[in-house]
N, C-alpha and C positions, 0 to 999 in steps of 0.2 A: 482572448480565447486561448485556453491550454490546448496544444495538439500533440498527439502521441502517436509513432509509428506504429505499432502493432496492436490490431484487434487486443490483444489480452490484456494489456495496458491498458488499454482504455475500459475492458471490463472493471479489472480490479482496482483501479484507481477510483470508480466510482464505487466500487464494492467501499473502501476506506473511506469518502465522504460521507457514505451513507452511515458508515459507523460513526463519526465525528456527528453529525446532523441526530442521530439516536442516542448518543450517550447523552450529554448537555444537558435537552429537555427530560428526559429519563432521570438524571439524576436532581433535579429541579424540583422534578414531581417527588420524588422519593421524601428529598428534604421537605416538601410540604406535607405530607401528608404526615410525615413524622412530628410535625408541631402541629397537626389538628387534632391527630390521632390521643398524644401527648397533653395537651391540653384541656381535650374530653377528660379523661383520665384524672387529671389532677379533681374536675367536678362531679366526676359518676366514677371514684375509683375502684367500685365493687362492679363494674363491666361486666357483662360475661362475653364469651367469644363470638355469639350469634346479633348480640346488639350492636358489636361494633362494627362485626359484618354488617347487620343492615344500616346502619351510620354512613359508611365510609364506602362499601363496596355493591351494597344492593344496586342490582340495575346491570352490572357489568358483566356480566356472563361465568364473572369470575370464581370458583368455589375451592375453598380447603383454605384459605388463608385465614394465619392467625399475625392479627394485628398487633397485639398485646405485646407477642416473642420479638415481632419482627420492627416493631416501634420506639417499646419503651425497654425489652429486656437487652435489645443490640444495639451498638454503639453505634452511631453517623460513618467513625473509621473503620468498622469493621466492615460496614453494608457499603462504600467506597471501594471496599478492598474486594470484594466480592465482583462488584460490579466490572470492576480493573481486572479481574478475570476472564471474563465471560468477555469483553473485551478484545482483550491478548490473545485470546484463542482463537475470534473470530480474525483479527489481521491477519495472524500467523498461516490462518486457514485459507486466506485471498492469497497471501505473499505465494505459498508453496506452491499453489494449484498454477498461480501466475507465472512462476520459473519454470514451469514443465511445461504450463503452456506457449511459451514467448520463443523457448530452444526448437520445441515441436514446428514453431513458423517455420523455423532455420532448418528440419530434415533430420534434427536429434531429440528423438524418439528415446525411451527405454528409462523416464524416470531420471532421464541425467540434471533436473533441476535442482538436485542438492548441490551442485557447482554452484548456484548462485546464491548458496546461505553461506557459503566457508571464504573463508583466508584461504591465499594459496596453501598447500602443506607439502610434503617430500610426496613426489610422485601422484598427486592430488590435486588436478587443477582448481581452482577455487573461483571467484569470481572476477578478481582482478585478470588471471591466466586466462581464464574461458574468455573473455574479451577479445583478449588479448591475438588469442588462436584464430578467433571466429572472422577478426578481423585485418587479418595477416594480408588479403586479397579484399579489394577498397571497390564499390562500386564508384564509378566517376560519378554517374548520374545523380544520386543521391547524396553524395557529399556535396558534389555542388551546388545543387538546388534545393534540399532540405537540410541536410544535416545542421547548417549552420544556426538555423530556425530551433530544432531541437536541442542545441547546446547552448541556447541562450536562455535557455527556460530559468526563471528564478530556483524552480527548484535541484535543477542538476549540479552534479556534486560529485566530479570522478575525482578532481584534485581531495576529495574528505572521506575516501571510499572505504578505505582501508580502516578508519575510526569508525565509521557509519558500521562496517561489519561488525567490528568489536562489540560494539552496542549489540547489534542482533544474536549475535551468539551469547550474549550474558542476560538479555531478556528471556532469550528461547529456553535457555536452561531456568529462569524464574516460572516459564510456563510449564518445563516440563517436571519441577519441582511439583509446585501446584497440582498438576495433572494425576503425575504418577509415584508422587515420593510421599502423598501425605500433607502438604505445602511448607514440605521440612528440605533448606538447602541441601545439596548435593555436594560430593567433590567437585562434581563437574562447575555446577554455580560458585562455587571459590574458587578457580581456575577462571572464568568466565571473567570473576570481576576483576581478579587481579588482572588481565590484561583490557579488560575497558578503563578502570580505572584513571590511569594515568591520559588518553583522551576521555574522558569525561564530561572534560569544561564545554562553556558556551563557544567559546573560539573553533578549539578543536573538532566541532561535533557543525559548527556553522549552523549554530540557534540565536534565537536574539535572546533567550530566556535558559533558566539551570533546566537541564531535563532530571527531574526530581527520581530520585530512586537512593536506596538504604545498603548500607554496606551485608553481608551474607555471611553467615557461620555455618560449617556443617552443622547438620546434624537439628537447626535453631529453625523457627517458622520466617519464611520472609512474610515480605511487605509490600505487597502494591499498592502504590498510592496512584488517583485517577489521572491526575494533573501530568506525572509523569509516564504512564504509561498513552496519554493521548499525543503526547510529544513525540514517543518514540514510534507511534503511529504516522508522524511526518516525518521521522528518517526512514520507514518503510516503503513511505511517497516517494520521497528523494533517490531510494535505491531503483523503484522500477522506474520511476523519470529519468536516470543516468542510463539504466542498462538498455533500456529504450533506444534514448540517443545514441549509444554506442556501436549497437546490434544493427541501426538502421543505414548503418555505412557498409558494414557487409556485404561484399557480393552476395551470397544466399537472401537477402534481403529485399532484391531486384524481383524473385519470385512474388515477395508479397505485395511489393509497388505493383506491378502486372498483374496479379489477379485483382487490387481493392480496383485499379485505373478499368478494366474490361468488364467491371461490372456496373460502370455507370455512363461508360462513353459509348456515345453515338460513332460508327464508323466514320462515316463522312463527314467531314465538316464543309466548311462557307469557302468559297475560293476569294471571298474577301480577306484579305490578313488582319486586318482589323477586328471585322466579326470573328474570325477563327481566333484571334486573339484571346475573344470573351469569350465564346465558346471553350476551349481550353479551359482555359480559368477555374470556368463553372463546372467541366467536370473534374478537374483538379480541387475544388472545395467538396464535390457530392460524394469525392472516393475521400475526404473526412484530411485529407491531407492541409498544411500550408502552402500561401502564394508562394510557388519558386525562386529562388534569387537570379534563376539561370532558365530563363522561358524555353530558350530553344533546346537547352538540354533535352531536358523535358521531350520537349517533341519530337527531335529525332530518337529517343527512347521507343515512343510511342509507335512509331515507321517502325523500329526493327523487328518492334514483335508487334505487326499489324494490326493495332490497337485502333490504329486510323490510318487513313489510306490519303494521297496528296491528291 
């Protein structure tokens, strides 16, 4: 079972499965229907638009589709590359709303989530620094009962942080090519790649596989291809699985231990230790937390801010 300090984490990570779990079959279906559609066609290829519709579409609720343009006149790479859009906007769209909301746990308010898309820069905290800062003052509690839980996750990745961004910044300007330029590279996307570039690789990037993407010209249409932009939806994983773990060591962090812990514990417990044993436990799993490495931490946490009473 994956566990995740903070409420937004756990939203937006399932926001990104749910995209993973919707591309696959989506594009499945796409490719199928493009060789039924396609195949019709070869034996009725004076079609008209209303036949195919009721061929292929009748029943669905669905209306204004032409099968014909979107079948046989576009290519698999093009309706891929599309797809790989819609996509990239929707991660991008979990990522940012996640950074704003994960700082907001911590009492940083005002939008400061763009710290956790950059590199550090000259007087620009970035994501490495904003860690860095937030976590200058250590909760004991959480480090020693959780944290270690958290940074053993497969996915965390602070030793590959600094490449993992690179990635993000040279995807985010393919999205905002796409978006806002036309789907014609920018400066900004040849600046982007020349410094993803050089980590790129499998090693560098801590993939088992190439995260597939196309080198960028100003001025030139890029290219998304599906395969690569779903990979780079698991370095988006990686990032909030890292910043998770890092941020949940924070002193400011003990605010959110304390409120998930008081919204599921019973004040009193058993003056058995054994049954208050299990009892803990069980509200240490229902506030969505992992088993402690450090039981008693834990509880005298829980005494100081009257969580539970001896």
């Amino acid at each position: 079972m994956a566990y995740y300090f903070f409420p937004p984490t756990r939203v937006a990570t399932a926001q990104i499965t749910e995209l993973f779990d919707f591309v696959w079959p989506t594009a499945a279906a796409l490719w199928n229907l493009r060789w039924q559609v396609n195949g019709f066609l070869q034996e009725v290829p004076d079609s008209t638009p209303k036949q195919l519709h009721d061929r292929f579409v009748f029943g669905s609720t669905i209306h204004g589709t032409n099968l014909k343009k979107a079948c046989a006149e576009t290519s698999w790479e093009e309706q891929k590359h599309h797809l790989s859009g819609i996509l990239l906007t929707n991660a991008f769209a979990a990522y940012e709303h996640w950074a704003d909301d994960i700082l907001a746990c911590l009492g940083i308010t005002g939008g400061k989530g763009k710290q956790l898309q950059f590199d550090d820069r000259p007087n620009k905290p970035g994501l490495p620094r904003t860690l860095q800062m937030l976590c200058a003052t250590e909760s004991l509690t959480i480090k020693t009962a959780f944290y270690p839980t958290y940074a053993a996750s497969p996915k965390y990745s602070l030793p590959l942080v600094n490449n993992l961004i690179a990635c993000y910044r040279f995807f985010k300007e393919l999205r905002n090519a796409q978006v806002h330029n036309g789907g014609l590279a920018t400066k900004e996307a040849v600046a982007a790649y020349k410094a993803f570039a050089p980590v790129s690789g499998r090693a560098a990037l801590g993939m088992k596989g190439i995260l597939v993407h196309d080198p960028v010209a100003e001025g030139q249409a890029i290219t998304l291809h599906l395969r690569g932009v779903v990979g780079f939806c698991d370095i988006l994983f990686r990032m909030m699985v890292t910043v998770d773990a890092e941020l949940s060591r924070s002193h400011q962090a003990e605010g959110v231990l304390e409120a998930a812990l008081k919204q599921v514990t019973r004040r009193t417990l058993s003056s058995n230790p054994h049954r208050r044993h299990l009892q803990l436990l069980n509200h240490i799993r229902a506030a969505r937390l992992p088993k402690p490495m450090d039981m008693e931490v834990v509880r005298r946490f829980m005494l100081s801010k009257r969580i539970i009473t001896i």
